[in-house]
C-alpha positions in Angstrom: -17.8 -28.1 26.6 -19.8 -29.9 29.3 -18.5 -29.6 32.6 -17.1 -33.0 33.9 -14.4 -34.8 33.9 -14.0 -38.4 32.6 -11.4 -41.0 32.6 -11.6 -44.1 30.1 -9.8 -47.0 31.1 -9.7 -49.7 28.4 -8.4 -53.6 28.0 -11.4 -54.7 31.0 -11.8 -57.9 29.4 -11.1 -61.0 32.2 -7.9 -61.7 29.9 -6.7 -57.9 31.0 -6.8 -58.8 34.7 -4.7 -62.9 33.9 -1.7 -60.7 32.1 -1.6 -58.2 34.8 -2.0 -61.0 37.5 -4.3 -58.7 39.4 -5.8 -59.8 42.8 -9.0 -58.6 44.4 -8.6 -57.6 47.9 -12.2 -57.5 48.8 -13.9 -60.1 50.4 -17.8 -61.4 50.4 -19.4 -59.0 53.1 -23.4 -59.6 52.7 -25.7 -59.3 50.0 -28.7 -56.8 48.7 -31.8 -57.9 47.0 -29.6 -59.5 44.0 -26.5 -58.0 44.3 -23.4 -59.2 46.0 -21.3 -56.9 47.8 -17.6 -57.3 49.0 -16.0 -55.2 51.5 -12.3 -55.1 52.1 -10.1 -55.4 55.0 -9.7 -52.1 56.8 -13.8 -51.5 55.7 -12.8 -48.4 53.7 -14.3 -49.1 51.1 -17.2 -51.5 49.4 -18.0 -52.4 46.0 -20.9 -54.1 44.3 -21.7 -54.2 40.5 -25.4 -54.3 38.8 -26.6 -53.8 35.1 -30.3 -52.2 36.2 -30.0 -48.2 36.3 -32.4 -45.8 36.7 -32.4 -42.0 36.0 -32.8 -39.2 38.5 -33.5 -36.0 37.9 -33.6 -34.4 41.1 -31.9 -31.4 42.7 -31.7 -30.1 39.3 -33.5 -26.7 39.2 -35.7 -27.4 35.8 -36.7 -31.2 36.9 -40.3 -30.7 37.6 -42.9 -28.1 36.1 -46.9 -28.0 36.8 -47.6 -28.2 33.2 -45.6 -31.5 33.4 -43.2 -30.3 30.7 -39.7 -30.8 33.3 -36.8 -33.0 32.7 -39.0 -35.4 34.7 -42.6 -36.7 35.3 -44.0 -34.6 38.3 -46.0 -38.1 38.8 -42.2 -39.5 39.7 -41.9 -36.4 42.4 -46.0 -37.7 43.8 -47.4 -35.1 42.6 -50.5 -34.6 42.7 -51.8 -37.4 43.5 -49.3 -38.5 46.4 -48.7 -37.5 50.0 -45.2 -38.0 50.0 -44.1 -35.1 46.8 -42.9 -32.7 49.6 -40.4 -35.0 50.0 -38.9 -34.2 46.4 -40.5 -30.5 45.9 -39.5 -27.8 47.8 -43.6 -26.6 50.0 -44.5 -23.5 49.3 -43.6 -21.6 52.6 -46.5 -19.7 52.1 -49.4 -22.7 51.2 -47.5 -25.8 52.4 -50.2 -27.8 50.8 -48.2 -27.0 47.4 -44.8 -27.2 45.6 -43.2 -24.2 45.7 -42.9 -22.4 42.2 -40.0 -20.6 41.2 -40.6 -16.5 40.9 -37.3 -15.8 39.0 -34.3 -17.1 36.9 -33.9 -19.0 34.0 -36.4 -21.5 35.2 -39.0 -19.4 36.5 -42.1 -21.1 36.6 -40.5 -24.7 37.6 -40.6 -26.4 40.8 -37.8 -26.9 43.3 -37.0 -30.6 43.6 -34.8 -31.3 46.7 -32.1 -34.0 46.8 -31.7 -35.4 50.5 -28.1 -34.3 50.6 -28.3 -30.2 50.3 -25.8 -26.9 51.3 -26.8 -26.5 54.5 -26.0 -22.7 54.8 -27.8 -21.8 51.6 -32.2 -21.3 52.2 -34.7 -23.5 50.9 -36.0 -21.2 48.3 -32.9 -21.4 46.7 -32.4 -23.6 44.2 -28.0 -24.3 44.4 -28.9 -25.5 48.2 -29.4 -29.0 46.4 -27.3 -31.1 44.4 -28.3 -30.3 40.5 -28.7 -34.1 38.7 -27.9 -32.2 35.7 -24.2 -31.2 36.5 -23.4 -33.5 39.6 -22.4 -37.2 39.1 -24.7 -38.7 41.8 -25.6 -42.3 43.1 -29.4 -42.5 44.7 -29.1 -45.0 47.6 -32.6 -46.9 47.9 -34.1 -46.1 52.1 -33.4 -49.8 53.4 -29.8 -49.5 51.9 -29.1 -46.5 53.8 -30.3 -47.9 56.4 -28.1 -50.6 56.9 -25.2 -50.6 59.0 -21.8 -49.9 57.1 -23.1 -48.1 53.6 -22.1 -44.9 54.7 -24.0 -41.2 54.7 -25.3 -38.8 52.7 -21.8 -37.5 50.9 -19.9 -39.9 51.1 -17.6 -40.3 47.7 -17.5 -43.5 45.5 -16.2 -44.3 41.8 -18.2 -46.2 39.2 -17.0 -48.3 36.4 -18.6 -49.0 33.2 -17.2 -53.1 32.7 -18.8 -52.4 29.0 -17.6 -49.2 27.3 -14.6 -48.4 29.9 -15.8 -45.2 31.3 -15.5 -44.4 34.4 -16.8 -41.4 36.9 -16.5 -40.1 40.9 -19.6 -39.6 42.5 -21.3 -38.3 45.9 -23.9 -40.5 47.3 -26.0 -36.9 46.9 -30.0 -38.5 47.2 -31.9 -41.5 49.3 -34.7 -43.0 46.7 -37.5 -45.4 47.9 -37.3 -48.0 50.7 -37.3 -51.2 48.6 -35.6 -49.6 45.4 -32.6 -51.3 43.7 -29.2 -50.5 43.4 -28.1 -48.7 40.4 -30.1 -45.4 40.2 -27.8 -42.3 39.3 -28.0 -38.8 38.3 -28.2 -37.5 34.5 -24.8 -36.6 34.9 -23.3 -39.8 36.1 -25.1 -41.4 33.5 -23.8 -39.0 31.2 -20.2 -39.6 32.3 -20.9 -43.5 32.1 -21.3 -43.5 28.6 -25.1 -42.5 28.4 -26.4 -40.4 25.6 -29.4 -37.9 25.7 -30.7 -39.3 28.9 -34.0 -39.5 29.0 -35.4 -39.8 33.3 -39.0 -39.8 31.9 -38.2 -43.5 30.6 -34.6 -44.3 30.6 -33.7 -43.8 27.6 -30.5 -43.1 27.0 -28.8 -45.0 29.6 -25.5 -46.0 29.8 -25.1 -50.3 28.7 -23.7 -52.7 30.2 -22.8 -53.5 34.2 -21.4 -50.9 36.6 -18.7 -51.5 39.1 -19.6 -48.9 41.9 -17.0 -48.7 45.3 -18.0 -46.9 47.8 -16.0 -45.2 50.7 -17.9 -45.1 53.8 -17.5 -42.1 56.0 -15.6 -40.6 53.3 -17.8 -37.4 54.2 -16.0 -36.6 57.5 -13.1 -35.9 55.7 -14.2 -34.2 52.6 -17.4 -32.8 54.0 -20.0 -31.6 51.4 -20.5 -29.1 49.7 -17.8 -29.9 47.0 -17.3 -28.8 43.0 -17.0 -31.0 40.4 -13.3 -31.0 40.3 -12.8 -32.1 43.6 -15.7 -35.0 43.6 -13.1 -36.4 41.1 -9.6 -35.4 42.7 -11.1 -37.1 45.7 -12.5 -40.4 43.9 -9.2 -40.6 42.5 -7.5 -40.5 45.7 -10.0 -43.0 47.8 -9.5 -45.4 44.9 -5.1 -44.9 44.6 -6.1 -46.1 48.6 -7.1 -49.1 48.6 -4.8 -50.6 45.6 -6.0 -48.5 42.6 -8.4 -49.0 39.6 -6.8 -52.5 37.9 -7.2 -53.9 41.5 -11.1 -52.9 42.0 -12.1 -54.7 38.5 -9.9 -57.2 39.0 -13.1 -58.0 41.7 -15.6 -58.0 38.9 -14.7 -61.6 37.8 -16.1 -63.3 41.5 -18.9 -61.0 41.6 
């Protein structure tokens, strides 16, 4: 059995939100690149919605490998050929020209590929200090994002929505991707959990179809400070969303988005 949870919410058509007369209590805050984003009153929470995805493999401990053979392209991580790979791969304390290379465990041989949200009281060297793509439903936020005032931190907990199939997953803003990136790029897992199918972070392959409803919870982190299991990613996601008027109320925003 594959460890996560999912829950599948059904009738999303826009005749499913005119029976249930359900009103969207988030307003038009500012935009991103191409997508729209609405913030409600308190500024709890945020939501935006966007049919591009893209697959990340980080954190998890068989992502990269020197004979190019991990989950993922090492040419995705820099290496070789870019500066920037030690800020995906672990340096080897030792040579920090290079990646470090695992010496032991079931992936012996790999590389360790970092997420930007890690345990801090576990070392570098050891590989359940990050936040494994494979296992953890995660949303990458793209540098300028981040950056912006409002979007949160590194932990904080959202909830995404699958407006196609009905799936739906919590999450933990776990990774911070390129500066100019667009919304929409997510762990293996919360692919996975969005209906995805033999993900593929190589090429996409796999993903889940359709557009995603993501709401985000700000500052979320303070209170439920990382790290946290699976379990209570989506005990919490549940809460945050029971907060601020419950699922119905969220897609009813789809429709003006």
């Amino acid at each position: 059995m594959k460890n996560r949870l999912k829950t599948f919410l059904v009738c999303l058509s826009k005749p499913f939100f005119l029976v249930h007369a359900v009103e969207c209590d988030f307003d038009s805050w500012q935009n991103y690149q191409q997508e729209k984003l609405l913030l409600n009153s308190s500024k709890s929470a945020f939501i935006f919605q966007t049919e591009h995805k893209a697959i990340d493999a980080d954190g998890a401990p068989n992502a990269y490998h020197p004979d190019n053979t991990g989950l993922d392209n090492y040419l995705n991580a820099g290496y070789p050929n870019h500066s920037w790979w030690n800020s995906v791969l672990v340096q080897d304390p030792n040579d920090p020209t290079k990646p470090y290379i695992q010496e032991d465990g079931e992936f012996a041989g790999y590389f360790i590929s970092k997420t930007s949200l890690f345990d801090k009281n576990k070392d570098m060297l050891d590989v359940s200090r990050y936040v494994d793509a494979t296992k953890i439903p995660y949303l990458v936020f793209p540098g300028k994002f981040y950056s912006k005032k409002g979007t949160g931190r590194l932990g904080d907990i959202g909830m995404a929505f699958n407006l196609k199939s009905g799936e739906s997953s919590a999450f933990v803003v776990a990774d911070v991707g390129p500066s100019n990136a667009s919304l929409g790029e997510i762990s293996m897992a919360l692919a996975e959990n969005l209906g995805g199918t033999n993900v593929n972070p190589r090429n996409g392959a796999g993903s889940p179809k359709g557009n995603i409803l993501y709401v985000l919870f700000p500052y979320s982190s303070k209170k439920y400070p990382w790290p946290l299991d699976i379990e209570e990613i989506h005990s919490v996601g549940k809460e945050l969303v029971e907060s601020v008027g419950g699922a119905e109320s969220l897609l009813a925003c789809s429709a003006s988005m």
